[in-house]
N, C-alpha and C positions, 0 to 999 in steps of 0.2 A: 314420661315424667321428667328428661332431666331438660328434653326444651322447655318445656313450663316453669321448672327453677331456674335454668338459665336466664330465659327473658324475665325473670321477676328480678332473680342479680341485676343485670344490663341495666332495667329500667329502672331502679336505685341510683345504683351509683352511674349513670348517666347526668341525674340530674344533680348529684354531687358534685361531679367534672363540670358540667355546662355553667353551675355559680361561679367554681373557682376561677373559670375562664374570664368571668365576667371581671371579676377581679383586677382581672390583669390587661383589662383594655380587647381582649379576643373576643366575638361574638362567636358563638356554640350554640349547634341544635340536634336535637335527637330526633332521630328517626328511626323506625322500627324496622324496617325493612329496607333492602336496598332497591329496590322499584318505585322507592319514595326520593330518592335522589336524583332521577334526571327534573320531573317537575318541579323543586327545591330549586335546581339550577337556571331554571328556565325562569324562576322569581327572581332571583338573585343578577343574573344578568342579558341585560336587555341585546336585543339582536341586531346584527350589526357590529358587536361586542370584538378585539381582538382576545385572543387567546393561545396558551400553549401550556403544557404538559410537562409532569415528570416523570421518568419509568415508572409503571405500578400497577402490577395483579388486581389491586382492587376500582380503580378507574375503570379495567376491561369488564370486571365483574357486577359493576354498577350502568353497565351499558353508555359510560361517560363520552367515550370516544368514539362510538355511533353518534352519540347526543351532540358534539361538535365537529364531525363531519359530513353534516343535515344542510347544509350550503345557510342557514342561517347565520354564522359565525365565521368572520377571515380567523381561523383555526391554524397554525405553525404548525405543522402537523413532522412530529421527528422522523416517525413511523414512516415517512410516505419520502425521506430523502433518499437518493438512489446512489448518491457517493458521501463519502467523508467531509470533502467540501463542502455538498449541501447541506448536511446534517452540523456540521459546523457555523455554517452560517443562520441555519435557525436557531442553535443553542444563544447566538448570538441577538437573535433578536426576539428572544425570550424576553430580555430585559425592556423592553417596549411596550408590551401587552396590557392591554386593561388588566386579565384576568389570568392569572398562573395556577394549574391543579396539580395537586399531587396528592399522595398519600404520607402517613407519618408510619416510623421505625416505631415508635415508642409514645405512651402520652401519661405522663404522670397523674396521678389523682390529684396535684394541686394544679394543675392545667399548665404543663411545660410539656413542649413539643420537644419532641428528642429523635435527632437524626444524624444517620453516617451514612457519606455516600463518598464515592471515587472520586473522580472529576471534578464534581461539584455543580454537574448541570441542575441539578435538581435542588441543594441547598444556594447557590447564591441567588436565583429569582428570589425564593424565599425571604431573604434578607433582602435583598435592596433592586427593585427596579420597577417591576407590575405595579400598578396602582391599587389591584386587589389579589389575595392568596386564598385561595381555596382549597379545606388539607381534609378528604374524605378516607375516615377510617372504622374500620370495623372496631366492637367494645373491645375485642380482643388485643387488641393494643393498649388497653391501658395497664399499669401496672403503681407500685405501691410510691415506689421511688426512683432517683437517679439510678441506681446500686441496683434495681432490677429491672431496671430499663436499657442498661450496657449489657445486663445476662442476656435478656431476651435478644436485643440485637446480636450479640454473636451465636448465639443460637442458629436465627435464621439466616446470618450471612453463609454459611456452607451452603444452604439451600437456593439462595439467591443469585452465587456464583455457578452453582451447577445452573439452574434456568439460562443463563445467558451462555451455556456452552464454553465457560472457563476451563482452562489448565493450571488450579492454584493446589496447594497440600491442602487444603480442604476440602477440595472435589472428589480428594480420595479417603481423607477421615470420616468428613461426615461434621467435625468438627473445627473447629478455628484456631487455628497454628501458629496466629500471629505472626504472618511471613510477612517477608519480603521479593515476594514474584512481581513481577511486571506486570502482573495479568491482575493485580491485589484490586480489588474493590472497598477495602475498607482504608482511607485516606483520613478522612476528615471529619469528625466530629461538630453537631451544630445542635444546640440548644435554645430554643425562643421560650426566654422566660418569661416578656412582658410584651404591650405591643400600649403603653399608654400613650406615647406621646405619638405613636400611627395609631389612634383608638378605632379600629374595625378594621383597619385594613385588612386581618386576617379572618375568616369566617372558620370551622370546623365544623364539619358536619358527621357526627358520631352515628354508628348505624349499628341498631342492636342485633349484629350478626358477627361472626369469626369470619372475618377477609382477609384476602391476601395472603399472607406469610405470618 
């Protein structure tokens, strides 16, 4: 019973979020399942295509990063650098790529992307480089507002920094301590609240399942 009401929720307000996108210069599509996302990708960009990545649970869960390392795609591939330098020199040529993926922290019901990340590998593609953004996320990301969009996010950063084998005061609350460790993954805050005058360069591909974090 309560996947039946779930996917009746999703597929609602799915198409709620998908208008408000529309809104805002974002192109948004729902899809029911995440097995409906490599073929989606495979529409969306032609082979031969550059590409590159942001961390994300839900890319691996979508079968995304098998789907561009299928030799159809010169794929940046972060995953596959074996030092610092080389991982650094692909964050660097992120900014290049046709086609940047990643996942969203948060996505408001009036269609605003809401993200905190460390470094920043994953939000400045976002903002300004790739010619196309690609942001696949589970419903479960979406929430009502700003104000539960920062809850949700420190929510899951405790869990975020334990995955990556962190040493922060949250690895051991469970919760978010608003430290200042070296090891801190929460730096920067980033919000895309419009994309009119880039109209599509951002696509969202909402997937009526719980991904990710």
């Amino acid at each position: 019973m309560r996947k039946e009401l779930l996917k009746w929720k999703y597929d609602n307000l799915a198409s709620i979020v998908v208008k408000n996108f529309a809104k805002r210069g974002i192109n948004a599509v729902y899809l029911s399942t995440p097995e409906e996302v490599v073929p989606k990708l495979e529409e969306l960009m032609p082979a031969g295509s550059s590409a590159a990545v942001g961390g994300s649970i839900t890319l691996s869960q979508c079968g995304v990063l098998d789907f561009l390392r299928n030799g159809r795609y010169d794929f940046r591939d972060r995953y596959a650098a074996k030092t610092p330098e080389e991982k650094r020199k692909i964050f660097k040529e992120m900014f290049e790529v046709d086609y940047f993926l990643c996942s969203a922290n948060a996505i408001t019901i009036k269609g605003e992307i809401v993200q905190l990340d460390g470094h920043g590998t994953r939000v400045a593609p976002m903002i300004f480089g790739p010619d196309k953004v690609i942001i696949i996320a589970g419903m479960n990301k979406i929430v009502s507002d700003m104000d539960e969009a920062i809850k949700r996010i420190k929510y899951i950063s405790p869990m975020n920094a334990k995955r990556l084998n962190l040493h922060t005061p949250c690895t051991s609350t469970g919760i978010c301590m608003d430290c200042h460790s070296t090891q801190r993954i929460c730096e920067t805050y980033v919000v895309i609240t419009d994309s009119s005058a880039r109209k599509g360069r951002y696509t969202v591909l909402l997937v009526g399942e719980d991904l990710g974090l």
